[in-house]
C-alpha positions in Angstrom: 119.8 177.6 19.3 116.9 175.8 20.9 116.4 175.2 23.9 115.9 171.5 24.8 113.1 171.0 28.0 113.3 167.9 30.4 110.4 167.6 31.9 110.4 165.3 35.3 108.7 161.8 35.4 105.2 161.8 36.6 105.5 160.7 40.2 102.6 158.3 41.3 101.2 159.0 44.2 102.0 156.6 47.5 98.8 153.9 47.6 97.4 153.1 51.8 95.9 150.2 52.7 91.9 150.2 52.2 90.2 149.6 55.1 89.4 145.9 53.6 92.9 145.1 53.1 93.7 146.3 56.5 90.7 144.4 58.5 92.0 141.1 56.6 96.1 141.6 57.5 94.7 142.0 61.0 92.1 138.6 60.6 95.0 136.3 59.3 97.5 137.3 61.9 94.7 137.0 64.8 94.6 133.3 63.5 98.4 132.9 63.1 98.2 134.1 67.0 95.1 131.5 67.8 97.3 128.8 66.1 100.6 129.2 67.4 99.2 130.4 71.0 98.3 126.7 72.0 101.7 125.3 70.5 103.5 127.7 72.8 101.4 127.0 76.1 101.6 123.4 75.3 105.8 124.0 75.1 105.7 126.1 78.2 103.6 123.0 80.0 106.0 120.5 78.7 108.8 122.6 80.5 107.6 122.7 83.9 106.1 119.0 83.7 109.9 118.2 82.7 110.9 120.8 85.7 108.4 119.1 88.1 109.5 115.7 87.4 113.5 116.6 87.6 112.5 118.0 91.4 110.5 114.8 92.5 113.4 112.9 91.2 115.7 115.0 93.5 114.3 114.7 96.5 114.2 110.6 96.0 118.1 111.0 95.5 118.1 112.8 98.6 115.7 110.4 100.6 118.1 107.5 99.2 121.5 109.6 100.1 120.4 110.1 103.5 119.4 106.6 103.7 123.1 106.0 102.6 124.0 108.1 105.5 121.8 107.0 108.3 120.6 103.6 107.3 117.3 104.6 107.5 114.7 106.8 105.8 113.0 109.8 107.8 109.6 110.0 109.1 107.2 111.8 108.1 105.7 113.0 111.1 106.8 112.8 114.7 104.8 113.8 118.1 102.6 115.1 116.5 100.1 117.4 118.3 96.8 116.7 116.8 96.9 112.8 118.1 94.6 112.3 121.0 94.1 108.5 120.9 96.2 105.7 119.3 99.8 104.6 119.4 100.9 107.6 117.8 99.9 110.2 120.6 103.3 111.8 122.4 104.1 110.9 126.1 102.7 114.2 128.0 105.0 117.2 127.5 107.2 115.9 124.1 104.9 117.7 121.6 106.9 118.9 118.9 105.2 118.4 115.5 108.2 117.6 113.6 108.3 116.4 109.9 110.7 114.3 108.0 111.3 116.9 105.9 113.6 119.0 107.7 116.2 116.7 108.3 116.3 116.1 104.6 117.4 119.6 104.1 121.1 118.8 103.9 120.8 116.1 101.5 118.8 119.3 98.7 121.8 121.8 99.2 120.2 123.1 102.3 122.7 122.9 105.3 122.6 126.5 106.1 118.9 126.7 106.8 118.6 123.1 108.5 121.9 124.4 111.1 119.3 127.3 112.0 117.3 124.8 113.4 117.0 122.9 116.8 115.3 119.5 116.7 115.0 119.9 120.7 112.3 122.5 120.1 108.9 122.1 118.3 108.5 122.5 114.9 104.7 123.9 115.2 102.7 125.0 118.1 99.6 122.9 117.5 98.5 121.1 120.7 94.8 119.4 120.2 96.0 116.7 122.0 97.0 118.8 125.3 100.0 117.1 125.8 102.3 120.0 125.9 104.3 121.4 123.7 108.2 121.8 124.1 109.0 125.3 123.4 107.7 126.9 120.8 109.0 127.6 117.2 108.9 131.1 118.2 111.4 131.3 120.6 113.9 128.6 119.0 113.5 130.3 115.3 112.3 126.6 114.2 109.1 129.2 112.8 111.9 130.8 110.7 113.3 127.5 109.2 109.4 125.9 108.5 108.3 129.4 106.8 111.3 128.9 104.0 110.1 128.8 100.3 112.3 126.4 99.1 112.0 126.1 95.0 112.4 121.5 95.4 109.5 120.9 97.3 107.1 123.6 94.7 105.8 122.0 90.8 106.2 124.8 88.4 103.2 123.7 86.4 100.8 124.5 89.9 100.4 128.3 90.9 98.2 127.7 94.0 99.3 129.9 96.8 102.8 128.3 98.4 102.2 128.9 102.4 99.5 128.6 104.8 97.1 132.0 104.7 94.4 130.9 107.4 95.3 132.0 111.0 93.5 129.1 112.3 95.8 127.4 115.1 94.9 124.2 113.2 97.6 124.9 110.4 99.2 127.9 111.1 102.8 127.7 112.5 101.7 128.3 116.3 103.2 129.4 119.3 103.6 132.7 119.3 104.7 132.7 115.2 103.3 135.4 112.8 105.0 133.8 110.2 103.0 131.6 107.3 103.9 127.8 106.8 105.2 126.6 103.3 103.5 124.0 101.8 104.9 121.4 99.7 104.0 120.0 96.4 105.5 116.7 96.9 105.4 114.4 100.0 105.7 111.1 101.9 103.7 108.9 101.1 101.8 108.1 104.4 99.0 107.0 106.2 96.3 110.2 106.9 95.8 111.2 110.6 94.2 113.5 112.5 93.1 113.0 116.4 93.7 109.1 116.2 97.3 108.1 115.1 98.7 104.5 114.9 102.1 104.4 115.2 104.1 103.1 112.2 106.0 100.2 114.1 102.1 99.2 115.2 101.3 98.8 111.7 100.6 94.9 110.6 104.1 95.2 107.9 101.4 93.9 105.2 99.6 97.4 105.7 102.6 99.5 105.9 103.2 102.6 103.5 107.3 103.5 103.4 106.2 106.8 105.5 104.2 107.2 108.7 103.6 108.3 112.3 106.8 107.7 114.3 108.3 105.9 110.6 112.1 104.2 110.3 111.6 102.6 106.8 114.7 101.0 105.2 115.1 100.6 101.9 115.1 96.3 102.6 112.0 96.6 104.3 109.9 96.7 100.8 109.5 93.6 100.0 107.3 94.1 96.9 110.1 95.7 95.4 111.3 99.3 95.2 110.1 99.6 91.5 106.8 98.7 92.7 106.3 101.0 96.1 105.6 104.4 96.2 107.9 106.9 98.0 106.5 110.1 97.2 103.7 111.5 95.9 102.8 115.2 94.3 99.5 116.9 95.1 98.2 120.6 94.9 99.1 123.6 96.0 95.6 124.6 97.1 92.6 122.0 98.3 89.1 122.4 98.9 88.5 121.0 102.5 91.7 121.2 104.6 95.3 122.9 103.6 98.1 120.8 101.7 100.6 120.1 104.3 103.7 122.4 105.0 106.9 120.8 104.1 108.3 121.7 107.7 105.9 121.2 110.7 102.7 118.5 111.3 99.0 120.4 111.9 96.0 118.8 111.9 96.2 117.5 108.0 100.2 117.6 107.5 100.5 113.4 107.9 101.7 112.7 104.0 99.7 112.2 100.7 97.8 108.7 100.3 97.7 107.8 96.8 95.7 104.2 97.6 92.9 106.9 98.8 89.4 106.8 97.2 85.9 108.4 97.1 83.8 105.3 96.4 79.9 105.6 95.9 79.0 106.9 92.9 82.0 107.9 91.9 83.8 104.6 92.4 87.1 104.6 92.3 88.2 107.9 92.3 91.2 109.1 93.5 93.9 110.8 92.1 92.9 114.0 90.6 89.7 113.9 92.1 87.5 117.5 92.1 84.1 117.4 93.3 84.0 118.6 96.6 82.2 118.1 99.5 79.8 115.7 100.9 79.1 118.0 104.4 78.1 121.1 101.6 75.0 122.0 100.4 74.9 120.8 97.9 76.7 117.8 98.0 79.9 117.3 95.6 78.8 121.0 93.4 82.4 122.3 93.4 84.3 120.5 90.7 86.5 123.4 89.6 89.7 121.4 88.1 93.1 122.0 89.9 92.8 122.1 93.4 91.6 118.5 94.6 88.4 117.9 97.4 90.3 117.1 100.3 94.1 117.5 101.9 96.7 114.7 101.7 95.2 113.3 98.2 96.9 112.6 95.6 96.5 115.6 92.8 98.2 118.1 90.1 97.5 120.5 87.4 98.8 118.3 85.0 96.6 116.7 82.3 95.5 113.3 83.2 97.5 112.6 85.8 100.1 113.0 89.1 103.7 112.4 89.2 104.6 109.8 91.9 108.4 108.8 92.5 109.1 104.8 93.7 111.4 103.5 95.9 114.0 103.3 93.3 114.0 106.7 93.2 112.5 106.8 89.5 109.7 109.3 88.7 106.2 107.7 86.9 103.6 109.9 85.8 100.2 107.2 87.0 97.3 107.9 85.3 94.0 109.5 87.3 92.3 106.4 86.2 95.0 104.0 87.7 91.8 101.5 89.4 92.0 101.5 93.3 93.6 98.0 93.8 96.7 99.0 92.1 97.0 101.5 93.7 96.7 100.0 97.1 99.1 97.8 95.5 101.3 100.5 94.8 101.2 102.5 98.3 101.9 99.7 100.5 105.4 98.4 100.4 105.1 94.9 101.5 102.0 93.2 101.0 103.4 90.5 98.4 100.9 91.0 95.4 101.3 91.6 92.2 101.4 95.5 91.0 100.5 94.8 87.5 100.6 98.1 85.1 100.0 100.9 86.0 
């Protein structure tokens, strides 16, 4: 009998990639990556723009709920150490550098942390003025309340540093404090003073802003129309001549944010998202590193085109960087009877 042989299939052996093959996998998924990459930063942006809008919008609720509750708005500074001249400056020994802010803190789910502090005491040790301060945030804990990183008053979309890093006494926390002020990406928006403050009441009411010096806006008191004022206004984290203010305490630049601000000469009207900084350097305007605006208490952000300002209403507009100056004038001040027009 014979014998019947099975012989195995011929097994082919396993092909690699060539090195060509290999180099153009890797080229076609480096430009899926330089494709999609955009798409998903632009996504990510769109989320915190939507985040840093939803937190301006809550703090106007809040402004309008404790408006609700003390029929009157808060203001944004108050004796205030830096004033040496004016209507503004504190009667001799009432220095207590207090902002608005803080008695807002009930209104943004914050009742614990404003019950740790005492509104008898001063807010921040700054004292330019030599009026004397009362107390010092140090001894009351006020240093302890000011300090507080609270996630309302930051945009997500801005990752400038979120408290005060210089020790200078100008806008540090003061008296006796080791502890670093928080800044705020969002504030009143107010008149800018240093050593000459005019209080609010003092103000011709054509000329007003909602916010001020010694401020007790209500909501009746714009005349133009709450749809037409501006209430609040964002601007960034970091700045190239000053610091943005703390949320808690009044320094030597924590007045507000101006939006009806401008540089003028050659740059004409310039003011929201403006760069180039300074005149006093040498030379003159070089910086213009996007992001962090020229000076403190303008009107700025590290979104694309533009800032985020909230109205009296309490609704949230993104205005354009190249809103022109008298709308915007037009726009800050709350009762000066003309026309907005767009903006």
């Amino acid at each position: 009998m014979s014998k019947i042989s099975i012989s195995s299939p011929r097994v082919k052996p396993a092909r690699g990639f060539t090195l060509i093959e290999l180099l153009v996998v890797i080229a076609i998924i480096a430009i899926l990556v330089a494709l999609l990459l955009p798409a998903v930063q632009q996504a990510r942006e769109a989320a915190r723009r939507s985040q840093c809008r939803n937190n301006m919008k809550q703090l106007g609720l809040a402004l309008h709920n404790y408006h609700d509750t003390h029929s009157v708005l808060p203001f944004s500074t108050s004796a205030k150490g830096s004033c040496e001249t004016g209507s503004g400056k504190p009667p001799a020994g009432t220095v207590k550098n207090h902002r608005g802010w803080v008695q807002v803190l009930p209104f943004i789910e914050q009742a614990p942390l404003y019950n740790q502090f005492d509104p008898t005491q001063a807010s921040g040790g700054y004292d330019r003025a030599g009026s004397g301060v009362t107390g010092t945030p140090l001894a009351s804990g006020n240093d302890v309340v000011v300090s507080a990183i609270i996630d309302a008053f930051y945009c997500p979309s801005d990752d400038g540093n979120r408290k005060i890093t210089t020790t200078s006494s100008a806008y540090q926390i003061g008296g006796g404090s080791t502890l670093q002020g928080a800044k705020t990406s969002y504030d009143f928006q107010a008149h800018l003073e240093t050593s000459g403050c005019t209080n609010w009441g003092s103000r011709s009411r054509s000329t007003r802003y909602m916010f001020g010096t010694e401020s007790s806006c209500k909501l009746r008191d714009a005349r133009d129309g709450l749809t037409n004022t501006a209430m609040l206004v964002e601007t960034t984290l970091d700045v190239k001549d000053g610091y943005t203010a703390p949320w808690g305490y009044t320094n030597w630049t924590g007045a507000g944010v101006d939006i009806t601000w401008r540089r003028g000469g050659a740059y004409g009207d310039a003011g929201i998202n403006f760069w180039p900084c300074c005149s006093w350097r040498t030379p003159p305007y070089a910086d213009t590193t996007a992001g962090r605006v020229a000076h403190w208490g303008r009107a700025g952000s590290q979104h694309t085109g533009g800032v985020m300002v909230c109205l009296g209403d309490g609704s949230v507009r993104f205005v354009s960087e190249n809103t022109d100056y008298t709308t915007r004038v037009r726009l800050g001040r709350m009762a000066d009877g003309q026309p907005l027009g767009e903006f």
